[in-house]
Residue, then its C-alpha position, 0 to 999 in steps of 0.5 A: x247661625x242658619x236662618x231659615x225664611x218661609x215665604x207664604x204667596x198669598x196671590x201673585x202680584x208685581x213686586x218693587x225692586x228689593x230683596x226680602x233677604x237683605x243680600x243673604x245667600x239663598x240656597x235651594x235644594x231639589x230632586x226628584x219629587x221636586x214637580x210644578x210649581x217647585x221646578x218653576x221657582x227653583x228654575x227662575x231663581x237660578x235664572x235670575x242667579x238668585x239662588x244655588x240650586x243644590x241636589x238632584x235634577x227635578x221631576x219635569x212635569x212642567x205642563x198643565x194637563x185637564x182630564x176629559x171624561x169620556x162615556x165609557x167611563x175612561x178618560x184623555x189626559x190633555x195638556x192645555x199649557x207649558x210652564x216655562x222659565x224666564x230664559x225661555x227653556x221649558x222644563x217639561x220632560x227635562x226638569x230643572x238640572x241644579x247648580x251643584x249635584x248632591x245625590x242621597x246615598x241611601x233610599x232611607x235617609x231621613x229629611x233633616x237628618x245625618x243622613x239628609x246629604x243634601x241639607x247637610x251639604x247646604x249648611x256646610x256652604x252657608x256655614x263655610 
């Protein structure tokens, strides 16, 4: 049996040595619409060997941009800050590369389907 766990992040705080997981194997899928604050927690987990990164390479965003209205109203896009991972690698432009690449076949497949090749894959390793 597959249980699933949700972890709502109500603030950042320091944590205490422990594992919410009791040991169990985290799986983590990504692709490409997988951008920000996705990237970051796929990519320190994998950093950490926390997680199997499963799937397609994330988007890459990975910065922090403000926009600054302009008189004419146009606008500059300016990036203000990086993201980046516990190794030190940023993201930006590059995205986070998974552990094990599992492309989608189809451009309609459906999220937790027969044809989500991702998940199904996943449930198989958890499953053995």
């Amino acid at each position: 049996m597959v249980k699933l766990y949700l972890l709502k992040v109500e603030k950042f705080q320091k944590t205490e040595n422990g594992d919410l997981t009791n040991g169990k194997t985290l799986i983590v899928l990504i692709n490409y619409g997988s951008a920000s604050a996705s990237e970051i927690v796929a990519g320190a987990l994998k950093d950490h060997k926390r997680a199997i990164i499963l799937g397609e390479n994330s988007y890459g965003k990975g910065s922090v941009q403000s926009i600054i209205p302009l008189k004419n109203r146009g606008a500059i896009r300016l990036t203000i800050a990086k993201y980046y991972l516990p190794s030190g690698k940023s993201i930006s432009e590059v995205g986070v590369t998974p552990d094990i690449e599992v492309i989608e076949s189809s451009e309609n497949f459906k999220f937790n389907s027969e044809t989500d090749n991702q998940l199904n894959f996943a449930l198989k390793l958890l499953n053995g």
